[in-house]
C-alpha positions as CSV (number, residue, x, y, z in Angstrom):
1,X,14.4,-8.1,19.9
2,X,17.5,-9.9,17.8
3,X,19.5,-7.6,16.8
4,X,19.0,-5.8,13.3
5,X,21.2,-7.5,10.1
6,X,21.5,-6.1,6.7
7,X,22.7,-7.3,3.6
8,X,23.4,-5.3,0.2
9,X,20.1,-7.1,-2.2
10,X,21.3,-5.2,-4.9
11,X,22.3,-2.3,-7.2
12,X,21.3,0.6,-8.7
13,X,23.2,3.5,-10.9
14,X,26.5,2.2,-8.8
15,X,24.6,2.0,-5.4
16,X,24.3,-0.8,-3.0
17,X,20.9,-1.1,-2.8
18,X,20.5,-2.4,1.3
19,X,17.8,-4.5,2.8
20,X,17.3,-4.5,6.6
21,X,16.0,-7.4,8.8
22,X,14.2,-7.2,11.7
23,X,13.4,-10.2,14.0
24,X,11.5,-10.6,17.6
25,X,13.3,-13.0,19.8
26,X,9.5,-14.7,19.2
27,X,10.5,-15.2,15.3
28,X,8.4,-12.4,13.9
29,X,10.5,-10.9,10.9
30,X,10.1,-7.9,8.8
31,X,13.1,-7.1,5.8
32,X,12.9,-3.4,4.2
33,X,15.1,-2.0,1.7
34,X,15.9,1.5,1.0
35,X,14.9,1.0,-3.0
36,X,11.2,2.6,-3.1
37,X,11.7,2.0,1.1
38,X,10.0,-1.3,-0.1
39,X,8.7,-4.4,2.0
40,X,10.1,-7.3,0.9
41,X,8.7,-9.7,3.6
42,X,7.5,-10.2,6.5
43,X,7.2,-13.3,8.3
44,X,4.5,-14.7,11.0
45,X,3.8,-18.3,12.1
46,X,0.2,-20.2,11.6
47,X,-1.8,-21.5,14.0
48,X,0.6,-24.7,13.7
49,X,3.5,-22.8,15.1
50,X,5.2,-22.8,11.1
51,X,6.7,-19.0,10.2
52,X,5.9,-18.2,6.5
53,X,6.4,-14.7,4.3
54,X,2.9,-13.3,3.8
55,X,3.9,-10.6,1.5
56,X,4.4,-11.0,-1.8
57,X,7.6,-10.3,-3.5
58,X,11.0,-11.1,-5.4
59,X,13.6,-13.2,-4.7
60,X,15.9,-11.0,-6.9
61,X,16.1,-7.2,-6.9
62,X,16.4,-6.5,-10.5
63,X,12.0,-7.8,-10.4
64,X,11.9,-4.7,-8.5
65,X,12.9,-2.2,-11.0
66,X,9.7,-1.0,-13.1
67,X,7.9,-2.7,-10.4
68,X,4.5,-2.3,-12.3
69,X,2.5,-3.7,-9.5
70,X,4.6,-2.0,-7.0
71,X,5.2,-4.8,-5.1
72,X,6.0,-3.9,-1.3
73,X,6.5,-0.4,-2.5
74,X,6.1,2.9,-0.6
75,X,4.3,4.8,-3.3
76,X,4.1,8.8,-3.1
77,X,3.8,11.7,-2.8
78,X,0.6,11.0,-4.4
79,X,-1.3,7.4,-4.3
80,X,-4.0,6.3,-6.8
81,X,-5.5,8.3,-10.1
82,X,-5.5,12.1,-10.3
83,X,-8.2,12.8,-13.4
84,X,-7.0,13.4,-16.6
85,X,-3.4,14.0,-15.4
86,X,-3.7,17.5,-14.1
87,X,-4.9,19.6,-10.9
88,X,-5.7,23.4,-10.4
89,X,-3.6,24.3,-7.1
90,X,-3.8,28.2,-6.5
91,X,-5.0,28.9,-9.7
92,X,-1.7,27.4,-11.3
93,X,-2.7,24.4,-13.5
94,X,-0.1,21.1,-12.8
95,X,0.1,19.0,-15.8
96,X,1.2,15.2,-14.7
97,X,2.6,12.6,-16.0
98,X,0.0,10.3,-18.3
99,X,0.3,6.4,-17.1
100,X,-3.2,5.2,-17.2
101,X,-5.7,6.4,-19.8
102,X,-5.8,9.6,-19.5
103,X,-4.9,10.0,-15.7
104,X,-2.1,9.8,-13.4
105,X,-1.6,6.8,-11.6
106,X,0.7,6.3,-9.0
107,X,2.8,9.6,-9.3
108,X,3.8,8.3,-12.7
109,X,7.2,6.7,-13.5
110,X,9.0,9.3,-11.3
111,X,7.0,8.2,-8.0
112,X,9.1,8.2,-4.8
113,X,8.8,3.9,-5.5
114,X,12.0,4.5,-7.5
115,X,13.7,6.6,-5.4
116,X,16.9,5.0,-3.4
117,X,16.3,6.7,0.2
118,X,19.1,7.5,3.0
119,X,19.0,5.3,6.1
120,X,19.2,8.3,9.1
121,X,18.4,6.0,11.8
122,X,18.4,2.1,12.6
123,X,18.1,0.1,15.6
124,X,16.8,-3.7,16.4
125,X,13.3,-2.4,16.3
126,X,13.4,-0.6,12.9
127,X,14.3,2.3,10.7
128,X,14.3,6.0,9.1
129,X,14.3,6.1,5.2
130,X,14.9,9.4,4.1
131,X,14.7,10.9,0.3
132,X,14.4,14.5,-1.3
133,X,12.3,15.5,-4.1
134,X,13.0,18.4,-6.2
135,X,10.4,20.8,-7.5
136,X,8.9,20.2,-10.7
137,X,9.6,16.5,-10.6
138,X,6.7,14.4,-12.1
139,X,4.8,17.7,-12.8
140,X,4.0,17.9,-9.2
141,X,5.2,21.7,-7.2
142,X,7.5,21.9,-4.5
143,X,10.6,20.5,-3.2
144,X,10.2,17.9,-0.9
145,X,11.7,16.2,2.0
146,X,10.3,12.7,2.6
147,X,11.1,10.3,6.0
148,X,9.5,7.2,6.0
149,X,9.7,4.9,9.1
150,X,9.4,1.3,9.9
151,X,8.9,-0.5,13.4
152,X,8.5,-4.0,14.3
153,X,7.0,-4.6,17.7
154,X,7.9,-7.3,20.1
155,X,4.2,-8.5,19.3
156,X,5.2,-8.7,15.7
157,X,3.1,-5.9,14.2
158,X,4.7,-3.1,12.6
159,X,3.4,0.4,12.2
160,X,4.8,2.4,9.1
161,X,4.8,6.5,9.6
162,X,5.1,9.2,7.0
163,X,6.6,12.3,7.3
164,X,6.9,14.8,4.4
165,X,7.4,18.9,4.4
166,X,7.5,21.0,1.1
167,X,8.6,24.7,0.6
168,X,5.5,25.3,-1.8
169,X,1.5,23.7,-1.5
170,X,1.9,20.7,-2.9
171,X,-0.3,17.0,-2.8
172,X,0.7,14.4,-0.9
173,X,-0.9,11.1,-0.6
174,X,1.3,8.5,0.2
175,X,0.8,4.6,1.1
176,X,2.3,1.5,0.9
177,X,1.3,-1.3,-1.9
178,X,2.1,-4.5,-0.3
179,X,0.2,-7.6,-0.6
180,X,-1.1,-10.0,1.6
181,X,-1.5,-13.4,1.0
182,X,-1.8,-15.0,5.0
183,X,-1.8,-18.6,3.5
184,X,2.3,-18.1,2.8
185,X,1.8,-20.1,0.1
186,X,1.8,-17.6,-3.2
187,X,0.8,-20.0,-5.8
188,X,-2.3,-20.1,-4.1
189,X,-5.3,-17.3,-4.5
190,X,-6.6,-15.5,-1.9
191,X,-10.3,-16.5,-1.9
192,X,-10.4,-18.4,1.1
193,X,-9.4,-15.6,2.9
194,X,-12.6,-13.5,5.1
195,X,-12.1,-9.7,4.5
196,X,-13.7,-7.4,6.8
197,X,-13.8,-3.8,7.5
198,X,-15.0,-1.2,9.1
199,X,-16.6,1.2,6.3
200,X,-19.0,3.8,5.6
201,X,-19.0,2.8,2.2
202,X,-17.5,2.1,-1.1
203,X,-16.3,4.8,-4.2
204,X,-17.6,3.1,-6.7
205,X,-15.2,3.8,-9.9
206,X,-15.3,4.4,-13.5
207,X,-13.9,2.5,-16.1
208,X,-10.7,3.5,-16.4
209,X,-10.7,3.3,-12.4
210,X,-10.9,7.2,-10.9
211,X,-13.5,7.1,-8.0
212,X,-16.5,8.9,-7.5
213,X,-16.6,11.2,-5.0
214,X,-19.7,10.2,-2.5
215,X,-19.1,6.7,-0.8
216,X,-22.2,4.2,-1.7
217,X,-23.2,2.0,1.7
218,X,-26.5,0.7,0.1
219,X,-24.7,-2.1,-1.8
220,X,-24.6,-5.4,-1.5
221,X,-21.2,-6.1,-1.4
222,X,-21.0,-3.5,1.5
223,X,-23.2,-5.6,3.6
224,X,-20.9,-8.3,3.1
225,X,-17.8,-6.7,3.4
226,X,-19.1,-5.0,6.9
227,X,-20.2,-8.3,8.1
228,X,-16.6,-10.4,7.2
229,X,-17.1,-12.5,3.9
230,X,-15.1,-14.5,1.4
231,X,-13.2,-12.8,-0.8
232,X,-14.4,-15.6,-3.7
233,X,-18.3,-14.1,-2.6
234,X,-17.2,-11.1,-3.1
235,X,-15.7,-12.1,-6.5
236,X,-18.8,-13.8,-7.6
237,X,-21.2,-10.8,-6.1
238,X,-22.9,-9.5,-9.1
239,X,-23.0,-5.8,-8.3
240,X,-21.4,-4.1,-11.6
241,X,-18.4,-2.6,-9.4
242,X,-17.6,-6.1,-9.0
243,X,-17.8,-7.6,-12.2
244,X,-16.0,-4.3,-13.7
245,X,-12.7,-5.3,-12.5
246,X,-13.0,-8.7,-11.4
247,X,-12.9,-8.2,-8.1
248,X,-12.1,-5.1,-6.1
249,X,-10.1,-2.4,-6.9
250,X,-12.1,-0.3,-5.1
251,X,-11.5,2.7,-2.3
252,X,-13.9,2.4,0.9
253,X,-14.3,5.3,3.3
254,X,-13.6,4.0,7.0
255,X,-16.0,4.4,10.1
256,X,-14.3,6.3,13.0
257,X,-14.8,5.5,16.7
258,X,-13.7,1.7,16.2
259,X,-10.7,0.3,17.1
260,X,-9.6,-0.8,13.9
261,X,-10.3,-0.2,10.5
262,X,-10.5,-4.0,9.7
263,X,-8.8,-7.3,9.0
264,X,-7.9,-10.2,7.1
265,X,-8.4,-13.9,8.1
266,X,-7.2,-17.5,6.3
267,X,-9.2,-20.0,8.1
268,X,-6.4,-22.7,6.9
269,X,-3.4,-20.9,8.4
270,X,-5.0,-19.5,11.1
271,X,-3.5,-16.1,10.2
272,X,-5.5,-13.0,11.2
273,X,-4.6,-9.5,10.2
274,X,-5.8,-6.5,11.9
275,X,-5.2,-3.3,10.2
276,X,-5.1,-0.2,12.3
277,X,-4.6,3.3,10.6
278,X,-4.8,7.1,10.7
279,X,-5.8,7.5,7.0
280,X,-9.5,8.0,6.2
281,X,-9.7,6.0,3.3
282,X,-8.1,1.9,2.6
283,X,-8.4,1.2,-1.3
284,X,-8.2,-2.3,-1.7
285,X,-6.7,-3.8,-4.7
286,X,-7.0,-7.7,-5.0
287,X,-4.8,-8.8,-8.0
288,X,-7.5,-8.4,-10.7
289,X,-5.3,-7.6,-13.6
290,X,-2.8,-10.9,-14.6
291,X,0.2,-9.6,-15.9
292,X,2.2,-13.2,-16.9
293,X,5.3,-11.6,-16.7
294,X,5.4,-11.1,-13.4
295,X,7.0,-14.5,-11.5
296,X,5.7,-14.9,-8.2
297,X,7.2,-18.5,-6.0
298,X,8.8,-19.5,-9.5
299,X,5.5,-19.2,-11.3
300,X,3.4,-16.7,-13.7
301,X,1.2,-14.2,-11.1
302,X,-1.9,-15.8,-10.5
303,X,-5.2,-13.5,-10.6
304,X,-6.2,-12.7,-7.0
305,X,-2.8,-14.1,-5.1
306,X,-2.7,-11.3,-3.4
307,X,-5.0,-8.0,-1.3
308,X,-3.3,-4.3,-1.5
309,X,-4.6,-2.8,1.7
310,X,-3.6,0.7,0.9
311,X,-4.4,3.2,3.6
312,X,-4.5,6.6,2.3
313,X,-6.9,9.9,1.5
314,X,-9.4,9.3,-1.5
315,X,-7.5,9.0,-4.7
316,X,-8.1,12.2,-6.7
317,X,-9.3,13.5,-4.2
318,X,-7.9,17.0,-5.5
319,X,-10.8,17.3,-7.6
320,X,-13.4,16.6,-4.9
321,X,-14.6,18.1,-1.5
322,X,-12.0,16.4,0.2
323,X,-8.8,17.9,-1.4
324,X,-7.7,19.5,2.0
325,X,-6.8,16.1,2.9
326,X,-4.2,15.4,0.4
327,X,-3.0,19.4,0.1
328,X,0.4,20.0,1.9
329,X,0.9,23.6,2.3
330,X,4.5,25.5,2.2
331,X,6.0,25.1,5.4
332,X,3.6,22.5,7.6
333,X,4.4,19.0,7.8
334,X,2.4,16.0,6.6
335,X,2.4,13.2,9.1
336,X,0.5,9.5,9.4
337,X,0.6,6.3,10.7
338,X,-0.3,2.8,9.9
339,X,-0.2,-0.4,11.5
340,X,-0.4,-4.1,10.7
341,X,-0.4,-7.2,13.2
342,X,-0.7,-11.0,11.9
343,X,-2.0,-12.6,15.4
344,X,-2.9,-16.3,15.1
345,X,-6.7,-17.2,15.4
């Protein structure tokens, strides 16, 4: 490994706001920075030996703050919708903070994405992001301590690992919201790429996006999906999941006993990304919505230049069978890994 660089990217209420750079002697980079403990990019080499970004993001760090798409972001302590914007947790009713229709998306504006973390520990192969999060904040019970850790491997995948305690039960349901685009190229879509993954299913949603709570493996799109298929298929399948949001936007229980939950593949670059993870659930989020006022590589965001593969528990989950899986209780510790590798096919 080269050793570690950083550089202040910008500010925030009087703080340098720091980004870290990791690099393998083989050219592999990844850049953090301790605002939201956010991606900003991490670079592989196609199958011609040329090292590109395959994350989406900013060039400046003021496109970071009110990050709507939550670009690169660590988002927590809970991920996705909670219903209506509210949970029953020991007979105490939380009330949240409304962000989407009537729900909670995202933990709201107070969501550990804004947070400016600590650095605790850095070396050439990574770092420790650490933050606290009083009781109370964003509706949510319990005060929180939150470390959130990055490594790059020689190989040049990188595994991210939550860690979060809390003095009272609590949700957590973290993940990271970065987007893939393997061509390196962002003013191009992504519906050359082949998606595939390992899945029991998908939670098909409702229209203002909070998931049902029995995955659905009888669908077309399923079939495909399992099998490895275009993500412009998949856009054009015309299963009314699909057609809903324009793509997928979608949570898909994983299969266990395989080696990894799935990948990503641009036949043009070569680029093939293998997704490994702890968390029993990937929602993936393809750019359906266009905001315009989002400039990605100098331009308006196109619609689908990018894949969210966001490995987490089921959102709102709370108000299904599997709400053990995102409720914390005082005094254990939450823990979970995730790890992505760009190898060249």
């Amino acid at each position: 490994m080269k050793t570690y660089t950083e550089r202040i990217f910008g500010h925030v209420k009087g703080q340098d706001v720091i980004a870290y750079h990791f690099e393998t002697d083989a050219g592999y980079q990844l850049e953090v920075m301790n605002y939201g403990a956010t991606i900003l990019r991490y670079v592989t080499p196609d199958k011609k030996g040329h090292f590109a970004n395959v994350i989406l993001g900013f060039d400046e760090f003021a496109s970071y703050v009110g990050n709507t798409p939550k670009h690169g972001a660590s988002v927590g302590p809970v991920a996705g919708r909670i219903a209506e914007a509210s949970f029953d947790l020991n007979g105490q009713i939380y009330n949240l903070e409304v962000n989407n229709e009537s729900n909670c998306n995202h933990s709201g504006s107070t969501g550990w994405d804004s947070s400016l973390f600590e650095l605790v520990e850095v070396s050439d192969h990574g770092l420790t992001l650490y933050t606290e999060r009083a009781d109370g904040t964003g509706g949510f019970p319990g005060n929180l301590k939150i470390w959130i850790s990055y490594q790059l491997e020689e190989s040049g995948a990188y595994e991210i690992h939550y860690k979060v305690t809390t003095d009272q039960d609590t949700l957590v349901n973290p993940t990271n919201h970065s987007y893939f685009n393997l061509s390196g190229d962002f003013t191009k879509t992504v519906d050359h790429h082949v998606f595939q993954l390992n899945t029991e299913g998908i939670y098909p949603i409702a229209a203002d996006g909070v998931p049902e709570k029995i995955p659905d493996a009888s669908r077309h799109v399923i079939q495909q999906i399992s099998n490895g298929a275009l993500l412009k298929d998949i856009f054009a399948d015309e299963d009314e999941q699909i057609q809903l949001v324009s793509g997928l936007d979608h949570p898909f229980a994983l299969s266990r006993g395989f080696d990894r939950a799935g990948s990503l593949y641009d036949p043009e670059s070569g680029r093939l990304l293998l997704l490994k993870t702890q968390a029993p659930c990937l929602v993936v989020y393809t750019a359906n919505f266009v905001d315009e006022s989002v400039i990605i590589a100098g331009q308006p965001m196109l619609q689908h230049n990018g894949v969210a593969l966001e490995a987490q528990a089921l959102p709102d989950a709370i108000h299904s069978d599997f709400k053990d899986q995102v409720i914390l209780k005082a005094g254990q510790t939450f823990t979970s890994k995730t790890r992505y590798e760009v190898v060249v096919k």
